[in-house]
C-alpha positions as CSV (number, residue, x, y, z in Angstrom):
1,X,72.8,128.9,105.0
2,X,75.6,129.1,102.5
3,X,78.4,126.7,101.6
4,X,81.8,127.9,103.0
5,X,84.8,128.4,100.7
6,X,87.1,125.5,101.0
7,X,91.1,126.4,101.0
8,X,93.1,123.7,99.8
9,X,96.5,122.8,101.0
10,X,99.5,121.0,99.2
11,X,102.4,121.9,101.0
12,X,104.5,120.8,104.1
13,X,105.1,124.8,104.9
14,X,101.3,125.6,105.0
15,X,99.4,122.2,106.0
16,X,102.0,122.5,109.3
17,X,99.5,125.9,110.4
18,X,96.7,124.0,110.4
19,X,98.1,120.3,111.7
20,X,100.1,121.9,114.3
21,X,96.7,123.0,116.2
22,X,93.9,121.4,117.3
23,X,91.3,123.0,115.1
24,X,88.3,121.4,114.8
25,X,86.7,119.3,111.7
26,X,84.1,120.8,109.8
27,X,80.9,119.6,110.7
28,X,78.4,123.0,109.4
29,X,76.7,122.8,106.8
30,X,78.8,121.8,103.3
31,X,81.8,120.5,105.5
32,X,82.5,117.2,104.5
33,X,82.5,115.3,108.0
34,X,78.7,116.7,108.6
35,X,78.0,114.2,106.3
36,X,80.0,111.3,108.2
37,X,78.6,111.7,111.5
38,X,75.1,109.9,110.6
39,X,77.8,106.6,110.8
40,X,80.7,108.0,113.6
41,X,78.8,110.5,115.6
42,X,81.3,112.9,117.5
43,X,83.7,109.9,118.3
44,X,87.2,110.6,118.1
45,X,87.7,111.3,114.6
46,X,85.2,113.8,113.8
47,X,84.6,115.4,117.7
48,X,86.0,119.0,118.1
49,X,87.0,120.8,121.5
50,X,86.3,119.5,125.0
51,X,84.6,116.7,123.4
52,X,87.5,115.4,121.7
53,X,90.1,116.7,124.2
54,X,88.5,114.4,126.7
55,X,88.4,111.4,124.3
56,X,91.7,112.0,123.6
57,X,92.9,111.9,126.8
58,X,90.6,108.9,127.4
59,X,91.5,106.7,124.7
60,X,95.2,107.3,125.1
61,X,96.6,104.6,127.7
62,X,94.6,102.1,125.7
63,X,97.4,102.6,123.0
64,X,100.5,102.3,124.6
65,X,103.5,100.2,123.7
66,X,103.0,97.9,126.7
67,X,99.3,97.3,125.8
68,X,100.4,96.8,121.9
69,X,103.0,94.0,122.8
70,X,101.1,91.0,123.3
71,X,98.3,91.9,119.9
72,X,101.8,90.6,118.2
73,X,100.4,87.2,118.9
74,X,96.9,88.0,117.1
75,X,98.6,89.8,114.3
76,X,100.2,86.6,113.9
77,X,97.2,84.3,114.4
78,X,95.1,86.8,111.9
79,X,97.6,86.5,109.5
80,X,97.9,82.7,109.4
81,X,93.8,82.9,108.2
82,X,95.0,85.2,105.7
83,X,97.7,83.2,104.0
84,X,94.9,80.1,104.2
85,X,92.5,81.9,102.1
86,X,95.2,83.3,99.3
87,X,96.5,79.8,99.4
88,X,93.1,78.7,98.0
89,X,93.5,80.8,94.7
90,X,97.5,79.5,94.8
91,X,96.4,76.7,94.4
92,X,94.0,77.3,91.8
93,X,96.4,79.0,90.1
94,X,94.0,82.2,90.2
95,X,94.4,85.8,91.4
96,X,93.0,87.2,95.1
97,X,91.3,90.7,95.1
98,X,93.7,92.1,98.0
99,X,91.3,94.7,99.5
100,X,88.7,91.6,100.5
101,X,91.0,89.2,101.9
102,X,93.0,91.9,103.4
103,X,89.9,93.9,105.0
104,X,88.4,90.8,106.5
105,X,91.9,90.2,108.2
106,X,92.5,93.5,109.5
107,X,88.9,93.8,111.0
108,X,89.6,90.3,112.6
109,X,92.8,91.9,113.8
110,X,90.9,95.3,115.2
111,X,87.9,93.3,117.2
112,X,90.1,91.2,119.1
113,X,92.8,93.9,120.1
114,X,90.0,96.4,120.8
115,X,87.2,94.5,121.5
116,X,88.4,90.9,122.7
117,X,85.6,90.0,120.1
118,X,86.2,86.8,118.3
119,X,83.9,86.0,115.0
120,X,84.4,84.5,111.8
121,X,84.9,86.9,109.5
122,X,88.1,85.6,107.7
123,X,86.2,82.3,106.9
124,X,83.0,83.6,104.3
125,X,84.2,82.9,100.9
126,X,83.0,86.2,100.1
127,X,83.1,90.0,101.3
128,X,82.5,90.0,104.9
129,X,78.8,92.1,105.2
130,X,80.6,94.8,107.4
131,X,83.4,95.6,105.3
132,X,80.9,95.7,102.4
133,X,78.7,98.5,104.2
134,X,81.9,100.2,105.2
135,X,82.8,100.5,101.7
136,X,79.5,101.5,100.4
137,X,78.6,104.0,103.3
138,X,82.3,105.6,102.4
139,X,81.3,105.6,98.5
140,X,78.0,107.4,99.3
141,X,80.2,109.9,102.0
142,X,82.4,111.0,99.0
143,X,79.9,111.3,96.7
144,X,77.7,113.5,98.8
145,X,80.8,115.6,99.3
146,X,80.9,116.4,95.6
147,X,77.3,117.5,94.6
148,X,76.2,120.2,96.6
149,X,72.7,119.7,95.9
150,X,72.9,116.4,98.2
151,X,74.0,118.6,101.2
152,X,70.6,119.4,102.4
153,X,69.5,116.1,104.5
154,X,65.7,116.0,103.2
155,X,67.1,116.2,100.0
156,X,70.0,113.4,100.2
157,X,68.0,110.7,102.1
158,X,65.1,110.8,99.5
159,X,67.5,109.5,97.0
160,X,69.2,105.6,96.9
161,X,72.2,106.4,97.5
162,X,70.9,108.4,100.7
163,X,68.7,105.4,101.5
164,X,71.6,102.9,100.9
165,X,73.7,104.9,103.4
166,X,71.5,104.9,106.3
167,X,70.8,101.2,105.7
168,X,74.4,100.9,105.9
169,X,74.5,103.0,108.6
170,X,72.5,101.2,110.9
171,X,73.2,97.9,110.5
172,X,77.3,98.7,111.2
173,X,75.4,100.6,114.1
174,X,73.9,96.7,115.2
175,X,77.5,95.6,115.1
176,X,78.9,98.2,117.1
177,X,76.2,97.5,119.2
178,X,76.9,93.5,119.6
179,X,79.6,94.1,120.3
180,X,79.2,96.6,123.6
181,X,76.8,94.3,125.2
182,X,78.4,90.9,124.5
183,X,81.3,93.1,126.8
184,X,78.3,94.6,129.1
185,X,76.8,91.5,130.0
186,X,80.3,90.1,131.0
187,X,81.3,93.3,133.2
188,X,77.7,93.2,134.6
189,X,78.1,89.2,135.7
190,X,81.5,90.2,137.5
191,X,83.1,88.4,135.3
192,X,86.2,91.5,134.6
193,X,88.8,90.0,132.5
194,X,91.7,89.3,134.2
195,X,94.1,91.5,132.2
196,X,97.4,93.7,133.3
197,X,96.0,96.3,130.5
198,X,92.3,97.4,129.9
199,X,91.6,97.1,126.1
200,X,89.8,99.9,124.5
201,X,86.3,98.7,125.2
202,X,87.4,98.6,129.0
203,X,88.5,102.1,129.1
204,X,85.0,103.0,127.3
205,X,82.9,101.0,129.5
206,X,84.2,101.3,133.1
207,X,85.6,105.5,132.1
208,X,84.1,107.7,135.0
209,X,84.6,111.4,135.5
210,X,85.4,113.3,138.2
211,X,81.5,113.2,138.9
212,X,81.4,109.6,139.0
213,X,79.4,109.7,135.6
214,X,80.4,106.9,132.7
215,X,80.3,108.0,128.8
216,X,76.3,107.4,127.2
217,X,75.6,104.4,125.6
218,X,75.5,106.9,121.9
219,X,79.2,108.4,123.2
220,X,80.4,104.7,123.8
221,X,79.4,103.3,119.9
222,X,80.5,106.4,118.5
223,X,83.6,105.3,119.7
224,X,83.5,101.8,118.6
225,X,81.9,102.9,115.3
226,X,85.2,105.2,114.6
227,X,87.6,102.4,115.6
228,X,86.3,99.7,113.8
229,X,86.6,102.1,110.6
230,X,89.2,103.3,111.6
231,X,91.1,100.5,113.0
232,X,90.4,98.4,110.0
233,X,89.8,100.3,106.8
234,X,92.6,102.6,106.2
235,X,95.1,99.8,107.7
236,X,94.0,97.5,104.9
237,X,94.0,100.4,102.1
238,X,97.7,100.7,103.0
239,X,98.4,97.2,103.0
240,X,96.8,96.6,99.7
241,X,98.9,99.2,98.2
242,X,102.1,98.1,99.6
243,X,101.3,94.7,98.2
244,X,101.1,96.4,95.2
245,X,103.9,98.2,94.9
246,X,105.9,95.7,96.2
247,X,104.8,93.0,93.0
248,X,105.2,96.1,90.3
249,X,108.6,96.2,91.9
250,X,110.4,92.7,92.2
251,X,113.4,94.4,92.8
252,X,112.3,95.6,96.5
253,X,110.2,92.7,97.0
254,X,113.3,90.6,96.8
255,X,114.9,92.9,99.0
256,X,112.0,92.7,102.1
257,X,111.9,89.0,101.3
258,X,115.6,88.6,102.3
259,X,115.3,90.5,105.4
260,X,112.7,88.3,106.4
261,X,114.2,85.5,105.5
262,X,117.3,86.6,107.6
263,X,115.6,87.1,110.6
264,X,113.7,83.9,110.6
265,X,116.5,81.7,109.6
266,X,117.0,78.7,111.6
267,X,113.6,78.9,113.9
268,X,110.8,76.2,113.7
269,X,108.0,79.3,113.4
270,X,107.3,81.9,111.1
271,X,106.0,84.1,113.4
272,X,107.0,86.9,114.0
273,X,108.2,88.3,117.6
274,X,108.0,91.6,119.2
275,X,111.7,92.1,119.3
276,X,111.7,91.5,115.3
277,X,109.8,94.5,114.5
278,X,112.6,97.0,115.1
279,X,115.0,94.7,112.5
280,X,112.4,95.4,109.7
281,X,114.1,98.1,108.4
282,X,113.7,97.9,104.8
283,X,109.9,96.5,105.2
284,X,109.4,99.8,107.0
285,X,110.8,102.0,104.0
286,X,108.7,100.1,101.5
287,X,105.8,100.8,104.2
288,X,106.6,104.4,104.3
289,X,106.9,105.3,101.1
290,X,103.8,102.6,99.8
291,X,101.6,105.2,102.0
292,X,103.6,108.5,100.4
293,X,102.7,106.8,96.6
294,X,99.1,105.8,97.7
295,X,98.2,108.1,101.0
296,X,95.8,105.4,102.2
297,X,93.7,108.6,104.2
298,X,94.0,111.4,101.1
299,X,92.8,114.2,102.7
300,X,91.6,115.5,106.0
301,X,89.6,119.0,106.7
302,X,89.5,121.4,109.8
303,X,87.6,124.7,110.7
304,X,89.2,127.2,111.4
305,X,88.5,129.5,114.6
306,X,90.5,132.4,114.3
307,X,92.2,134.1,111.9
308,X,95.0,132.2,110.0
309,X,97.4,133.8,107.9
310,X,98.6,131.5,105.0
311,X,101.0,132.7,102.2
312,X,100.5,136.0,103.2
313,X,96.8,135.9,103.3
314,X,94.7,136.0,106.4
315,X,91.6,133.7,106.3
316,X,88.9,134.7,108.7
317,X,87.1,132.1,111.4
318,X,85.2,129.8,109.7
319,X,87.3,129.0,106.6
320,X,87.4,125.3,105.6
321,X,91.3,124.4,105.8
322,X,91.6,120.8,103.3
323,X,94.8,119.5,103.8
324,X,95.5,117.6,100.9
325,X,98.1,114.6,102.3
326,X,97.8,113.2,98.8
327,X,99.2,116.6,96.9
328,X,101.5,116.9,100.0
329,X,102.9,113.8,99.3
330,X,103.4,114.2,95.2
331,X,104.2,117.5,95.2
332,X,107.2,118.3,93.2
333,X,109.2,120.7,95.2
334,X,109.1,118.7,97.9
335,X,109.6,114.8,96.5
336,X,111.8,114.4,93.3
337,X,110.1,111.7,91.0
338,X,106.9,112.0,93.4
339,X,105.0,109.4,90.8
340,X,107.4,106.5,91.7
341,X,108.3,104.2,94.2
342,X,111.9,104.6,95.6
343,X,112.1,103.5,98.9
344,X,115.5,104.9,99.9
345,X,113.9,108.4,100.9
346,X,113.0,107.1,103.8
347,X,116.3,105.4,104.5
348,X,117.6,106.8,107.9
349,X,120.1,109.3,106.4
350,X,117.5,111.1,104.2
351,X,114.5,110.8,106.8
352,X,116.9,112.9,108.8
353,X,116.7,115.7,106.4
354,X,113.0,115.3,106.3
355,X,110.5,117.9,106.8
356,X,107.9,116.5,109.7
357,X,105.2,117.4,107.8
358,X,106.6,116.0,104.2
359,X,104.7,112.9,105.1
360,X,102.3,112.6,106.9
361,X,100.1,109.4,106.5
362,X,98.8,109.4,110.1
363,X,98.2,113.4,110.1
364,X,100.3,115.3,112.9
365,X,100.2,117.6,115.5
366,X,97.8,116.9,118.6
367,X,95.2,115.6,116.3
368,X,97.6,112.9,114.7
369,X,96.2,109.3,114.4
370,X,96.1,107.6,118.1
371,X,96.9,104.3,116.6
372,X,99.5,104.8,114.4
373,X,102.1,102.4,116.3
374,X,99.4,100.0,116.1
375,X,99.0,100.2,112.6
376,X,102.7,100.2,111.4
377,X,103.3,97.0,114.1
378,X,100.0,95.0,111.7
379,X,101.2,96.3,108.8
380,X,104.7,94.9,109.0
381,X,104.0,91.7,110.2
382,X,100.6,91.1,107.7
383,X,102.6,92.3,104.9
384,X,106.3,90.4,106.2
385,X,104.2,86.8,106.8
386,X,102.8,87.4,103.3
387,X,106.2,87.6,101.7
388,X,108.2,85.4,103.2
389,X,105.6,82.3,102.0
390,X,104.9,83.8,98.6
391,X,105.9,86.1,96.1
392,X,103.1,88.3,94.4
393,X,102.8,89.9,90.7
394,X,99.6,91.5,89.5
395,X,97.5,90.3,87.4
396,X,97.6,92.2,84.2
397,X,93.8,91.0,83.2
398,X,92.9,93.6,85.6
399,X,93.4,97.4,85.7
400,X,94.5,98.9,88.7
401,X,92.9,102.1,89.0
402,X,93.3,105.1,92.2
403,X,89.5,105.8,93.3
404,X,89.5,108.4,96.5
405,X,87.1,108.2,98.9
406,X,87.1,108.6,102.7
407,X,90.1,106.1,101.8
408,X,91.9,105.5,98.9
409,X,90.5,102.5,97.5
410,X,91.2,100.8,93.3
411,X,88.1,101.5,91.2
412,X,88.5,97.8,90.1
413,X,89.8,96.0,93.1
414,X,93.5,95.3,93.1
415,X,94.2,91.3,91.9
416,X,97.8,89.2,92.7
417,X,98.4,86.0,92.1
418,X,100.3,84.4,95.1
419,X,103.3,82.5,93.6
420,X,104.9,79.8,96.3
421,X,108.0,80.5,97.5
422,X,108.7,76.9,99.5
């Protein structure tokens, strides 16, 4: 039982043989989503083959545009608890750790759209319980990943970090749970929502094969287990880096602020509309190229199942293939000034002349992110509402400070104070 050698790829030319498949993740022994699925299971993220083929396939309708149209309303709604609790340091004349306030809202945003689960998380005055177990199981994930003596299980569960994790583990595994049979319970009373679109839960719960057979109750919250994560944590990495960005740079923040302005001009709301989202075209560069600088998701990892012949060299089955989005993203032959934040390269003349696999924050190729649209559609209207009522600048008391994990995260937190702009 050895530990495989681990290839590590930094460039559009070479990650694109390994996206452009459907290769599986490494799950054997010393690959680093073995060590994830104690929390995910084989949901979406970390299933291989038939397993995740059907997923895919399953999951899909819940994700498309006419089913992401009217969550514009709770992206809205979500966002207006959001700009209530950063007023409360405005006001104080204090900073706001963005990664809290914005975790809580984006896991407020992915149970409703998902779940049609309503709680509230928004309203603590403190780090919501599940996005602090999300963040510790993640810590303990990464740092298993790097000391190969915590590989074997006997070995990595005796420890407290090992005992932290499956803590951690199974009380986001009570949530996941809560929320199935609070849906359960209203599907078994005949009481079927009457919606044009089933959510995601819908499509987990009521799914039957050609055999008449549903998914398990463990398939089902492997599922919900991966979305929530997914749906909520590398959303608000992104978000809390764009913030960032966008307050080290006044000049661009200025610039999203007056396209916002522009499109709300004259109406008695500041929400947002469907139709709006398309006229966000600077927003979406900052957007694009806050997730180049930061890669929210640094790195992902398949296993390969054949032979794969990379710069000339054939790997043989079984080779760990790391794609490193983060070194894709900075790497000098490929982005000029890769260390800085110039939004233009993703205006619409130079995204043209683009490499598809130059950026790639959601991954690509048949195993890309199923929720991308989703996430670009909360991002722009969290991050637009936020600007158009204030305008942010860091906090210099605190140091900013990258800290990768199974998302990029600040070692410190990353602190704004909220400055009034009406």
């Amino acid at each position: 039982m050895g530990v495989k050698p681990v290839i590590i790829l930094n460039h559009p030319d070479t990650v694109k043989l390994v996206l452009k498949t459907a290769e599986p993740k490494s799950v054997g022994f010393g690959g680093i989503y073995r060590h994830g699925r104690p929390w995910l299971g084989d949901g979406l993220l970390i299933a291989g083959g038939q397993r995740w083929a059907r997923a895919r396939r399953l999951l899909t309708p819940a994700f498309h545009f006419d089913v992401l149209r009217p969550y514009i309303d709770i992206y809205n709604e979500a966002t207006e608890e959001l700009l209530t609790n950063v007023e409360v340091c405005a006001e104080k004349g204090e900073s706001f750790e963005t990664f809290n306030v914005v975790s809580a809202c984006t896991l407020d945003i992915i149970l409703r759209c998902a779940f049609s689960y309503r709680t509230n998380c928004q309203n603590l005055g403190k780090i919501h319980p599940y996005v602090a177990a999300v963040n510790e199981i993640a810590e303990e994930w990464t740092t298993r990943n790097r000391k190969p003596w915590l590989y074997p299980d006997f070995i990595f569960y005796l420890t407290s970090g090992g005992r932290r994790f499956r803590r951690q583990c199974n009380y986001v595994h009570s949530v996941a749970e809560e929320v199935i049979d609070k849906r359960q319970r209203i599907l078994d009373a005949g009481h079927v929502p009457e919606k044009k679109y089933k959510d995601f839960l819908d499509i987990l719960l009521m799914a039957r094969d050609e055999n008449g057979n549903g998914l398990t109750r463990e398939e089902i919250r492997n599922e919900v287990d991966t979305f929530l994560f997914e749906g909520h944590d590398t959303t608000a990495s992104a978000i809390s880096w764009i913030l960032y960005s966008l307050a080290t740079h006044p000049e661009h923040q200025t610039k999203v602020q007056e396209e916002i302005d522009s499109i709300l001009k004259g109406r008695e709301s500041d929400r947002l509309l469907w139709d709006d989202l398309p006229k966000l075209e600077y927003l979406t560069m900052c957007i694009k190229e806050g997730m180049r600088l930061h890669s929210p998701v640094p790195f992902i990892q398949r296993e390969s199942t054949r032979d794969f012949t990379i710069d000339g060299k054939t790997l043989p089955p079984g080779t760990s293939l790391s794609c490193s989005i983060f070194s894709v993203h900075h790497n000098p032959t490929v982005w000029s000034e890769s260390d800085k934040f110039i939004p233009q390269r993703f205006s619409k003349e130079n995204s043209s002349q683009m490499d598809s696999f130059a950026f790639v924050p959601f991954a690509a190729g048949p195993r890309n992110c199923i929720g991308q649209h989703f996430a670009m559609h909360e991002e722009k209207v969290t991050i637009a509402r936020i600007l158009h009522r204030y305008t942010l600048e860091v906090d210099p008391a605190v140091e900013v400070k990258k800290h990768p994990a199974a998302v990029m995260r600040s070692k410190n937190g990353v602190y704004l104070y909220a400055k009034p702009r009406y």
